[in-house]
C-alpha positions in Angstrom: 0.0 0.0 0.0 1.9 3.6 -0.7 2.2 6.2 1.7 -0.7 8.9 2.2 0.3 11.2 -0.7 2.6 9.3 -2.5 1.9 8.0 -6.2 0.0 4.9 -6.7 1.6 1.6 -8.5 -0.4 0.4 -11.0 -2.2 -1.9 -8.8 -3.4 0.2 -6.9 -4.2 3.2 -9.8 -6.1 0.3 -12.3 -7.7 -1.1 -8.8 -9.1 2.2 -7.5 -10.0 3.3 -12.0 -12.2 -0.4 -11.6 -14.0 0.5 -8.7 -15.0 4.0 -10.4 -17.0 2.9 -13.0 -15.7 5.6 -14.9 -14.4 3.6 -17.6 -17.3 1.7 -19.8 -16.3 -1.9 -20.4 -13.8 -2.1 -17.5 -15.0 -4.5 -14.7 -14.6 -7.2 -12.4 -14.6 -10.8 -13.9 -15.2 -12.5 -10.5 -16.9 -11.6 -7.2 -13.4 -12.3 -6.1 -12.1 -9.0 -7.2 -8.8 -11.2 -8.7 -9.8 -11.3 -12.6 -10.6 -7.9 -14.5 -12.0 -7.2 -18.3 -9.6 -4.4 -20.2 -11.7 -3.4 -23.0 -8.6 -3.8 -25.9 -10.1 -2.5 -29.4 -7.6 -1.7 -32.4 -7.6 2.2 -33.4 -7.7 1.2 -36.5 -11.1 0.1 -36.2 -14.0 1.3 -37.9 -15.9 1.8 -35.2 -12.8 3.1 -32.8 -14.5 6.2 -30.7 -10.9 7.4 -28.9 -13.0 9.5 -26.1 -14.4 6.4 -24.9 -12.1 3.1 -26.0 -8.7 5.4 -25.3 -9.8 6.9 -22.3 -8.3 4.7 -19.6 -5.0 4.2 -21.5 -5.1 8.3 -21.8 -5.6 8.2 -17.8 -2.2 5.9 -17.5 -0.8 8.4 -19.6 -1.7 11.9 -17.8 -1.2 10.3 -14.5 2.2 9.2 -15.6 3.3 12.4 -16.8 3.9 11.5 -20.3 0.8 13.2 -21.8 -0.3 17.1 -21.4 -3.8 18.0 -22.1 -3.5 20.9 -25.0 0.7 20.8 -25.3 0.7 17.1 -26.1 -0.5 15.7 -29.6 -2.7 12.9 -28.8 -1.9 9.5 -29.7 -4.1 6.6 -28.5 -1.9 3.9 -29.4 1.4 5.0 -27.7 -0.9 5.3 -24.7 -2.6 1.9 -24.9 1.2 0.7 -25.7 2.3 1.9 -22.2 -0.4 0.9 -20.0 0.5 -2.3 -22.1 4.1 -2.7 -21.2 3.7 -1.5 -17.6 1.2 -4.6 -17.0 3.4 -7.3 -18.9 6.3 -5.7 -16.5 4.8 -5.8 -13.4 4.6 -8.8 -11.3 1.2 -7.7 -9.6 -0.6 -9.1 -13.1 -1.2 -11.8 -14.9 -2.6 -11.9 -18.5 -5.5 -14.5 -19.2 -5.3 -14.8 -22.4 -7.6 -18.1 -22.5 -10.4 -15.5 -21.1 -9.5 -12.7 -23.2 -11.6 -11.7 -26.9 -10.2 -10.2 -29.3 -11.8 -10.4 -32.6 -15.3 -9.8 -31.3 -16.5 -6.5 -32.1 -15.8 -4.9 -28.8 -12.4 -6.9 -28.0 -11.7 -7.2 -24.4 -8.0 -8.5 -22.3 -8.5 -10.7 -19.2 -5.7 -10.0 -16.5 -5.4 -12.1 -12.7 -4.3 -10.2 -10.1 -1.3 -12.3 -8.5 -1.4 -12.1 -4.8 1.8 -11.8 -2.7 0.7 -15.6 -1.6 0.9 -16.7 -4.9 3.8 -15.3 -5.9 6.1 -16.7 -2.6 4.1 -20.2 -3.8 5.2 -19.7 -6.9 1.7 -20.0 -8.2 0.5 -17.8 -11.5 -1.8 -17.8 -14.0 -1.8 -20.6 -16.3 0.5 -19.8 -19.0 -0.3 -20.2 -23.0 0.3 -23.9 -23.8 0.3 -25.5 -20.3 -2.0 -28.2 -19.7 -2.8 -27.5 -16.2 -6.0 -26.0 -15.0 -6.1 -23.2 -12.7 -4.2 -23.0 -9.5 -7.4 -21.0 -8.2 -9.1 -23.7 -6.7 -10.9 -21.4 -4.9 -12.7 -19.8 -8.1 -16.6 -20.3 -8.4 -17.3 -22.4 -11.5 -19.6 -19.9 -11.9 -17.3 -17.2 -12.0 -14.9 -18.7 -14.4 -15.6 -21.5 -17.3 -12.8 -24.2 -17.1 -10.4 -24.8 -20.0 -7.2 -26.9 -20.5 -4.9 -27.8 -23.4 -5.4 -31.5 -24.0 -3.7 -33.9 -25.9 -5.8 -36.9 -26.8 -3.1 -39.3 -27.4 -2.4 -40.3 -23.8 -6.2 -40.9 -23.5 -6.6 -43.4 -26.0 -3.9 -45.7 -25.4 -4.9 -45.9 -21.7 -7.3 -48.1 -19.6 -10.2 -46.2 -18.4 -8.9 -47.1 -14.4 -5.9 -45.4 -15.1 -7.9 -42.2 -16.5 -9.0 -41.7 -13.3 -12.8 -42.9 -14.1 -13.9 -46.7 -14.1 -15.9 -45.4 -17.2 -19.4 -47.1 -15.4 -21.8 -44.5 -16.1 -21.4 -40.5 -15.4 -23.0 -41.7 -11.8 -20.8 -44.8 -10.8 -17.6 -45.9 -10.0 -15.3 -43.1 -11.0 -12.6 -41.6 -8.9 -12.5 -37.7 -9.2 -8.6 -37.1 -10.9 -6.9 -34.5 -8.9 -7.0 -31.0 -9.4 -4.6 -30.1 -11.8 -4.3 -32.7 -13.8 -5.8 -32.7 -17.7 -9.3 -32.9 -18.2 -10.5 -35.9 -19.6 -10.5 -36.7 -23.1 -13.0 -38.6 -25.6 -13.4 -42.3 -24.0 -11.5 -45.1 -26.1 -13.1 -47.8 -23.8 -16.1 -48.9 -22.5 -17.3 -52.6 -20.8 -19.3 -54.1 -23.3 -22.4 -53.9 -20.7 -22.2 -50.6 -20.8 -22.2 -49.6 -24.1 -25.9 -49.0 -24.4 -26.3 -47.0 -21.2 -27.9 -43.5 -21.7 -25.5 -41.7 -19.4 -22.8 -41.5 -22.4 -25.6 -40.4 -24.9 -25.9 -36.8 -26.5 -29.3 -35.7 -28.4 -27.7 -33.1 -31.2 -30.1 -31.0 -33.4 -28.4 -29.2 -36.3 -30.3 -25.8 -37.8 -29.6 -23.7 -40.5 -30.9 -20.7 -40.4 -33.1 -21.4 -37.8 -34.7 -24.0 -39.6 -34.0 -28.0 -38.1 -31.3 -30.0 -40.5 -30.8 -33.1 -39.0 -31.3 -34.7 -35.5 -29.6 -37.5 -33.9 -28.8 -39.2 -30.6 -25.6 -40.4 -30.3 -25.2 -43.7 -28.6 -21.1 -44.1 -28.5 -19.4 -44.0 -25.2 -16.2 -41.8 -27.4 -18.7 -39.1 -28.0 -19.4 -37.4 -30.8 -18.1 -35.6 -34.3 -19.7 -32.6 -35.7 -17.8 -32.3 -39.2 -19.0 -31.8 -43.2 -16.6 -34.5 -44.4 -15.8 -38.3 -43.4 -12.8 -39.0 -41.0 -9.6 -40.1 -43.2 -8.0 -43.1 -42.6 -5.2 -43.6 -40.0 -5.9 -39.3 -39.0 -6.3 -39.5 -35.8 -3.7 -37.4 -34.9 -5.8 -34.8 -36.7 -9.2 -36.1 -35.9 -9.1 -37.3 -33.1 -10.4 -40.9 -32.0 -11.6 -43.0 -35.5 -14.5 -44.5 -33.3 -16.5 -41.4 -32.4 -19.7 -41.5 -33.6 -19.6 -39.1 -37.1 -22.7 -36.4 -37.5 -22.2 -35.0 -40.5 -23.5 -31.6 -41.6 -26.0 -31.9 -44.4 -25.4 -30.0 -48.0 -27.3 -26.6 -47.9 -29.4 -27.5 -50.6 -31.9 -29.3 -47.7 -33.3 -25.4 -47.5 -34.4 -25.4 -51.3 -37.6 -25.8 -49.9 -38.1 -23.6 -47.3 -38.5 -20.4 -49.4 -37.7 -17.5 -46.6 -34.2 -18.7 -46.1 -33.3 -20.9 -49.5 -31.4 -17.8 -50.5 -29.0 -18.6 -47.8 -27.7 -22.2 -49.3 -24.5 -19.8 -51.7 -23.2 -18.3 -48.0 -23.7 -21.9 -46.2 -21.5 -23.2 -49.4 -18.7 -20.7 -48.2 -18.6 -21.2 -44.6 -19.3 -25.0 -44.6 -15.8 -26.1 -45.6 -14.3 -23.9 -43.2 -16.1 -26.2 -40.5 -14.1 -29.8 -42.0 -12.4 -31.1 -38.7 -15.5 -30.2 -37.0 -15.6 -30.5 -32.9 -15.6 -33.2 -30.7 -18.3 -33.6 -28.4 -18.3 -36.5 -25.4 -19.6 -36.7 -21.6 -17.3 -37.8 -19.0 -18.3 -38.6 -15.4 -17.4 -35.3 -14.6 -19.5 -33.3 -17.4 -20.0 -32.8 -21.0 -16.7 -31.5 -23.0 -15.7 -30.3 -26.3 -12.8 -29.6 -28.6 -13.0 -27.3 -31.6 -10.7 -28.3 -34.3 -12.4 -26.4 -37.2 -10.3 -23.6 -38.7 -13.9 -21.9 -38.3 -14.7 -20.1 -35.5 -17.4 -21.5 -32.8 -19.0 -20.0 -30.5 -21.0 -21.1 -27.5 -23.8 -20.8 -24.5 -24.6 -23.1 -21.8 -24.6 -23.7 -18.5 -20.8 -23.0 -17.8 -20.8 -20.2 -20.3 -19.1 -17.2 -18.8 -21.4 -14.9 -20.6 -25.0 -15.0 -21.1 -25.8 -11.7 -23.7 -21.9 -11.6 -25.0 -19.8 -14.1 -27.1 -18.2 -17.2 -25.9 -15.6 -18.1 -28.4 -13.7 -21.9 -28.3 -10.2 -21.6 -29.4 -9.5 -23.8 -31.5 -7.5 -27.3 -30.0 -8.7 -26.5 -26.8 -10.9 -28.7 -24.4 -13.9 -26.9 -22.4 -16.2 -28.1 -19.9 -19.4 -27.4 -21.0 -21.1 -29.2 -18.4 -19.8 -30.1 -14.8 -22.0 -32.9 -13.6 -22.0 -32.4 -9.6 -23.0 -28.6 -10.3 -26.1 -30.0 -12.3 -26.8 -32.1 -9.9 -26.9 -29.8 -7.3 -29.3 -27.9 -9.6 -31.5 -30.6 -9.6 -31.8 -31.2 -5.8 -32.7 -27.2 -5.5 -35.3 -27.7 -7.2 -36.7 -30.3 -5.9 -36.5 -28.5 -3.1 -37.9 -25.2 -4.1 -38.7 -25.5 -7.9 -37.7 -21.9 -8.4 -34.7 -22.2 -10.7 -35.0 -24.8 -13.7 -31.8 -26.7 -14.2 -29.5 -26.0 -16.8 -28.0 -28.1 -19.2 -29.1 -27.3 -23.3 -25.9 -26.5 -24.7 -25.6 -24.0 -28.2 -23.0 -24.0 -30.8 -22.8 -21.2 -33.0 -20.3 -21.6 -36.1 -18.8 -19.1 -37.9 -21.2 -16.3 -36.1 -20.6 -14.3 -32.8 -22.8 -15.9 -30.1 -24.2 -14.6 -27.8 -25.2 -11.2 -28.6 -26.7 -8.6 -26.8 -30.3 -8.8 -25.6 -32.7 -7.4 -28.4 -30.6 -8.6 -31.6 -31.9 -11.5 -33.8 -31.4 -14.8 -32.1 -31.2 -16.4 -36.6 -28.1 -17.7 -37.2 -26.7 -19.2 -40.2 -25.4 -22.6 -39.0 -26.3 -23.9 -35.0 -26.0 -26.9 -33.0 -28.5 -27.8 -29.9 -26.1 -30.4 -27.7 -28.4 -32.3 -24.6 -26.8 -34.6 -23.1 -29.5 -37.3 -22.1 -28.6 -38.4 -18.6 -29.1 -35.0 -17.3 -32.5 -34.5 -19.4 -34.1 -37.5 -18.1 -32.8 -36.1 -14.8 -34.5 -33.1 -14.9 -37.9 -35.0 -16.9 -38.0 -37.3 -13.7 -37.5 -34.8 -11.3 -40.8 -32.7 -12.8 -42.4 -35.5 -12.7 -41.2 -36.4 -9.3 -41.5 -33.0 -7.4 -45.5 -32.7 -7.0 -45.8 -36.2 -5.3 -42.4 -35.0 -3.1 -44.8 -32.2 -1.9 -47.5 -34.8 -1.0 -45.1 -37.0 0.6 -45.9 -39.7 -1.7 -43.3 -40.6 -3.8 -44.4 -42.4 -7.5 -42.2 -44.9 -9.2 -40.7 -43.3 -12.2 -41.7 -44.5 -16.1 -40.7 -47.3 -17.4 -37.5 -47.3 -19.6 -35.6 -45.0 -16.3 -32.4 -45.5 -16.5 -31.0 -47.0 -13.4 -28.5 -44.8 -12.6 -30.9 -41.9 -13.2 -33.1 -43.8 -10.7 -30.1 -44.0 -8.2 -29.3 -40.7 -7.9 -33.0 -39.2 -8.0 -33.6 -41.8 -5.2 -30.4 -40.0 -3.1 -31.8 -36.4 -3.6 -35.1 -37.4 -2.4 -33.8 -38.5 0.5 -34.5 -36.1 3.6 
């Protein structure tokens, strides 16, 4: 902390310019008060306004000393270069850059406040590249959306056991991995008895244009891959594992008949190739994941989504949690509890479109995927179904078809 009078570090200036509210766009990321949002845009910019997307950068500056209001010529980008440099310089910060968004239209820089704890533990920020998750243990899933570089090579060549699940369902028999370690990857084996349980299932729906393509239920316990072409032979090392299940985008012309948006089919032509290594998609015992490997951007929303009216973007070889399985079933028992907040788990991929947007603009989007994984729908079916007789103290046995698992852990949240 400086001395009464004495000039602020940076901490302490960018700490006390958050808590003004002065500066549109720059904010706390976590109720935590460790990550903060920089908006970043590029002068160059079309829609660059300097009074408002210079104006903290300019602040560096005039509190620095190195720019004079009327002697000084302005110059926004040596400004945003120095507030730049003084935060790669300073050991107080951390950049995020798996946080950060920069070729949305208003780009943004994530930065971690590194406290003196972490620094004599040696602890930072995950760096670029690493394959560890977050030494923030501490960080509310809700406040932050988990993400790790993941090879899947080490996955496929192991047994499950040594994965750290026993691969028996997302609700049996699987020891929790511990924290730090990669997140799991597409499974490459599953018990024959197993193969046909629902817990590893996810229903996809494919639109264009707001209009429904294809639907499909997976029933492969490797998951899923969105793509336009067929996996190659002996690719894996690009494709990842040769046994996911393959959902293949169908050709635009399925629209010639559906005369309000046929006139779409010459852009879908365009960005379709652009989508070829397509994601993976595949639910662990610990939640539903995904990998983008498309040179095509994708964008998402769901239940881990750190924004709800602004766009998530997947970088591309990346593996994201899109679903964390003890959260949602947390959700569940509140509301069979209360039945005030519905459980979340519909998950939305948008490709080659900024996703979210703002509240008010057109939800249309050229090319989307709906992603439910099935275990945690029939949770939430039986658990409607369920909650009424729970009032009346007389329980009802679920429909026929439940899985068993889904019946085990409704059966444990019902419990007083």
């Amino acid at each position: 902390m400086a001395e009464p009078g004495a000039p602020m570090r940076l901490k302490e200036w960018l700490i006390a310019q958050i808590d003004s509210g002065r500066y549109p766009g720059l904010r706390w990321e976590n109720r935590h008060r460790t990550l903060f949002r920089i908006p970043w845009k590029h002068a160059a910019k079309q829609d660059y306004r300097q009074q408002e997307d210079a104006a903290l950068f300019k602040a560096w500056a005039v509190y620095k000393g190195k720019y004079h209001e009327g002697t000084d010529k302005a110059d926004p980008s040596t400004w945003k270069t120095r507030l730049r440099c003084a935060l790669n310089k300073s050991t107080d910060f951390q950049e995020v850059p798996e946080r950060s968004q920069l070729d949305i239209s208003e780009p943004y820089k994530v930065y971690q406040i590194v406290t003196d704890r972490a620094c004599d533990a040696g602890i930072r920020s995950y760096p670029q590249g690493s394959t560890a998750g977050s030494p923030k243990k501490e960080e509310s899933r809700k406040d932050t959306m988990e993400t790790a570089h993941v090879s899947l090579q080490p996955w496929l060549s192991a047994h499950p056991t040594e994965r750290g699940c026993l691969v028996r369902g997302v609700f049996y028999g699987w020891n929790p991995t511990p924290h730090g370690q990669l997140l799991p990857g597409p499974q490459s084996y599953l018990p024959v008895e197993d193969v046909n349980n629902s817990d590893c299932w996810l229903h996809i729906r494919l639109y264009y244009c707001d209009v429904l393509v294809k639907e499909v239920t997976t029933r492969t316990a490797e998951g899923c891959r969105i793509t336009t072409s067929a996996v190659p032979a002996d690719s894996e090392h690009l494709y990842g594992p040769s046994c996911m299940e393959q959902i293949k985008f169908p050709p635009p012309q399925v629209l010639s008949g559906h005369g309000h948006v046929a006139c779409m089919t010459d852009v879908l032509e365009r960005l379709l190739p652009h989508l070829e290594r397509g994601v993976l998609l595949w639910v662990a015992p610990e939640g539903v994941f995904m990998k983008r490997q498309c040179q095509g951007r994708v964008y998402w929303n769901g239940p881990l989504a750190p924004h709800r009216n602004w766009p998530n973007k997947l970088e591309r070889e990346k593996t994201y949690k899109l679903l964390d399985t003890q959260q949602y079933i947390q959700q569940v028992r509140e509301y069979l509890s209360n039945g005030q907040l519905m459980p979340q788990y519909q998950i939305y991929l948008c490709f080659g479109e900024e996703y979210p947007t703002r509240a008010g603009h057109p939800f249309q989007k050229l090319i989307m995927a709906h992603v439910e994984p099935v275990f945690a729908r029939e949770l939430f079916h039986h658990a409607q179904r369920l909650r009424p007789t729970l009032l009346r103290n007389s329980p009802q046995p679920c429909a026929p078809g439940t899985s068993s698992h889904v019946l085990h852990v409704l059966k444990q949240l019902c419990q007083p």
